[in-house]
N, C-alpha and C positions, 0 to 999 in steps of 0.2 A: 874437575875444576877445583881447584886451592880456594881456601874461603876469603882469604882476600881477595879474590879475581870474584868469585860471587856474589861478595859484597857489594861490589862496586858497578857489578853487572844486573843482577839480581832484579825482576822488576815482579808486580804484580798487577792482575787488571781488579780496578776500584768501580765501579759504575759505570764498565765502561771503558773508562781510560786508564793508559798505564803510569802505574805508579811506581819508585825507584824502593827498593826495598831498605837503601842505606838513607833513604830522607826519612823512612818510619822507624829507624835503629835509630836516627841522628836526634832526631824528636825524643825518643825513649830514653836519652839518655838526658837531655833537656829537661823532662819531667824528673829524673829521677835527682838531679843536681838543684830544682827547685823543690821538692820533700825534704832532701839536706839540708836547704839554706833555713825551710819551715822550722827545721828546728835546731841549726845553729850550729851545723858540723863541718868541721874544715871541708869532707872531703866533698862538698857540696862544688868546689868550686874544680878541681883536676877531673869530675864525673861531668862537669860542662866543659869543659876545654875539650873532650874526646866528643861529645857532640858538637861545637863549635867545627871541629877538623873538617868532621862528614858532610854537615850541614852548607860549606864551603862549597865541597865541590856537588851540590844539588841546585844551589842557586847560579854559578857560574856556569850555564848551559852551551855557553859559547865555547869553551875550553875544554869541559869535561860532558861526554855524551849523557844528555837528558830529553825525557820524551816530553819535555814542557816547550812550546814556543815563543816563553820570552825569561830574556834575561833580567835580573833583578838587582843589581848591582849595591842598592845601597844594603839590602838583605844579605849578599855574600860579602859587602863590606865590615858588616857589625857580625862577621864571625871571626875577621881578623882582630878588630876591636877589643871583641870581646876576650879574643884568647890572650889580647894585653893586660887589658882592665883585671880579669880574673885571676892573673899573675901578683898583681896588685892584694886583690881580696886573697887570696890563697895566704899570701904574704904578713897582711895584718891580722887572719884570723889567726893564721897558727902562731903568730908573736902573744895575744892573745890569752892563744888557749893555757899556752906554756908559762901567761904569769899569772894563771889562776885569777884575774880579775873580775872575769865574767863569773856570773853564778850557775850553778846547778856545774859547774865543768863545764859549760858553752863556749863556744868562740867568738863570741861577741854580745855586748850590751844594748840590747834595744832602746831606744828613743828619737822621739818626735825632732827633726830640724829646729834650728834656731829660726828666727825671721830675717838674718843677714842671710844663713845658708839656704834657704827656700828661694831669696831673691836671685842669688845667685845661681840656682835651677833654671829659675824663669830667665834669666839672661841667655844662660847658654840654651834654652832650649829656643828662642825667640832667633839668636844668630846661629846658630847651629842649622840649625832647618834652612834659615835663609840661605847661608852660603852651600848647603849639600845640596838641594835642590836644583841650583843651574847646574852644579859640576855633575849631577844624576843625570840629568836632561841630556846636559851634551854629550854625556857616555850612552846614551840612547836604551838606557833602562825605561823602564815598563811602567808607568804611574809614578814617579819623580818626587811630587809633591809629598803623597802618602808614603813614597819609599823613603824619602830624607827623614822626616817625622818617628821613624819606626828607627833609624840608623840612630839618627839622635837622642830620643826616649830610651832606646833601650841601653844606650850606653850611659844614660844618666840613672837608670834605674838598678844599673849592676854597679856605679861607683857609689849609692847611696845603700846599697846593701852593704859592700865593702865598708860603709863606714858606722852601719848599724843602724840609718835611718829609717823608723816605719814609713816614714814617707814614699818610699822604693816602691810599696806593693801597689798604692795610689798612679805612680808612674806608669808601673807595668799595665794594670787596666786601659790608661790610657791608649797605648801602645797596642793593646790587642783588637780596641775597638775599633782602631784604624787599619790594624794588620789582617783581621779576618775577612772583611769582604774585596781585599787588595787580593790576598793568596787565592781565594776562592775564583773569581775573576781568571788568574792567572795559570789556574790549574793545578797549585800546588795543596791538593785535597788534604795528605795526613800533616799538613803544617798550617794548614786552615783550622782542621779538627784540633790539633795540640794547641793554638791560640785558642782556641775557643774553650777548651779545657782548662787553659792556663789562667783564661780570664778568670772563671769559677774558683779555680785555686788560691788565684790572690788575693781572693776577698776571703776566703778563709785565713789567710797569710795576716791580710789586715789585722782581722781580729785577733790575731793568736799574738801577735808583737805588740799590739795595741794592749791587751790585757795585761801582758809581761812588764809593756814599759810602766803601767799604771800601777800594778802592783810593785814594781822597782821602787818608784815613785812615791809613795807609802810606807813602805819598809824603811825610806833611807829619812822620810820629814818628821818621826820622832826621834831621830837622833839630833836634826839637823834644830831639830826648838829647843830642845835639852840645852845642846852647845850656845842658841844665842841666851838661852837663860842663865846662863853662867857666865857669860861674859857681861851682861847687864847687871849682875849682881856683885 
């Protein structure tokens, strides 16, 4: 067998039940593109677009052969999404990195949302939900409610990254809390296990941008008195 034909066949048994071996590569690469984003590397974002692909065809169980008996439709939706969204971040980290304005060499500048751009989070996350919800329903996916939520969140948590907001790692928590006993339920163990990892992660994530933006933040307010002291004088 070709390793792509293995890949895609490949399963293992987990406690029990069988598990698709390209959902725990698809996962793995999902981790390893949130270690990137942790510290601000373009390629954080083309090392999730290769997990997005796989992770596709593991939730769409109706089209591609999986040992899970239900479809999740808004989960294999936000891997299309996502592989948009992340075209986007790929796009502004590497414009970015190449004009040198982020520090240390990064691909992007951490900080906190405005309060215009938080509200407009909560906007979309408020209709988002509402409208993915029926359109999840009547595609007869699997928990609707918690599937739209997780479609939504997480596509606002990868456009807030794309734009350097701490705020993003806050989202993703959210997302996970809803996502872990959704997958669990549904059978999907090593993407149950990798939320649950992820949640951990983000709050690391939190801290580590949170510290960054604060120390940004510091570096940049003795210049910033300096300048109105001279112009008052």
């Amino acid at each position: 067998m070709d390793p792509l034909s293995w890949l895609l066949h490949a399963e293992l048994v987990v406690a029990g039940a069988p598990v698709l071996v390209r959902e725990i590569v698809g996962n793995g690469f999902g981790l390893a593109s949130a270690l990137l984003g942790l510290r601000r590397v373009v390629w954080a974002w083309p090392v999730g677009m290769v997990g997005n692909a796989l992770l596709l065809t593991v939730f769409l169980g109706g089209v591609f052969a999986t040992p899970q008996a239900h479809d999740l439709y808004g989960q294999a939706g936000r891997q299309v999404f996502f592989f948009a969204v992340s075209l986007y971040g790929w796009w502004r980290w590497s414009r970015t990195r190449r004009s040198g304005t982020a520090p240390h060499g990064a691909a992007v500048t951490p900080r906190w949302a405005t309060g215009r751009e938080r509200l407009g989070l909560l906007v979309v996350a408020v209709l988002g939900t509402a409208v993915a919800y029926p359109v999840l329903a009547a595609l007869g996916s699997w928990g609707p409610l918690p599937d739209a939520w997780i479609l939504v969140g997480s596509l606002l948590a990868t456009y807030g990254m794309a734009r350097g907001w701490v705020d993003f790692w806050l989202i993703w928590i959210a997302v996970d809390a809803v996502g872990v006993p959704l997958l669990l339920r549904g059978g999907f163990y090593p993407s149950a296990a990798m939320y649950l990892l992820y949640g951990g992660f983000c709050v690391a994530g939190l801290a580590t941008w949170w510290r960054t933006s604060r120390a940004l933040s510091a570096r940049h307010a003795p210049a910033l008195g300096s300048t109105y002291s001279e112009a008052v004088a």
